[in-house]
C-alpha positions, 0 to 999 in steps of 0.5 A: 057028645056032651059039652064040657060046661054040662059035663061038669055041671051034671058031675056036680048035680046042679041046675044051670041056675044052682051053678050060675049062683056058686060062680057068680054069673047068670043062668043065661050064661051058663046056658050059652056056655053050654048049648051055644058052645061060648067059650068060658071067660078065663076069671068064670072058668077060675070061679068054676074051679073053686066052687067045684072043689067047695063041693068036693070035686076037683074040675081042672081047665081041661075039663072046662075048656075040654081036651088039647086035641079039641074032642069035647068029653063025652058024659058016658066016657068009661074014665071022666076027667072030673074026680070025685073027692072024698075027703 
């Protein structure tokens, strides 16, 4: 499994520090969101969201904060919850 920050941040391909530049935190951040499992400040999360869609992707809260039922999303999952944007 995959945590849900890396997930999103693999969809986009960046680096931790790429992402922590576009949402205004610090790529130690991003690694404690990510490998330690803290939880993502609502106003990081928002930040995410908009810098997601600026590079053409659309990420929702659930892709950040994973799915109600707690499962985190699995990277090799056949129907990923980040879509592509084409236009």
């Amino acid at each position: 499994m995959m945590s849900t920050i890396k997930f999103v941040r693999k969809r986009l391909g960046l680096t931790q520090a790429a992402l922590a530049a576009g949402i205004g935190c610090t790529q130690g951040n991003v690694s404690h969101y990510e490998e330690r499992g803290q939880t993502v400040p609502p106003a990081v999360a928002k930040r995410l969201i908009v810098f997601a869609r600026s590079k053409g992707h659309e990420v929702t809260f659930t892709d950040i904060y994973g799915p109600a039922d707690g499962q985190l999303i699995d990277a090799n999952d056949p129907a990923p919850t980040c879509e592509v944007s084409h236009g």
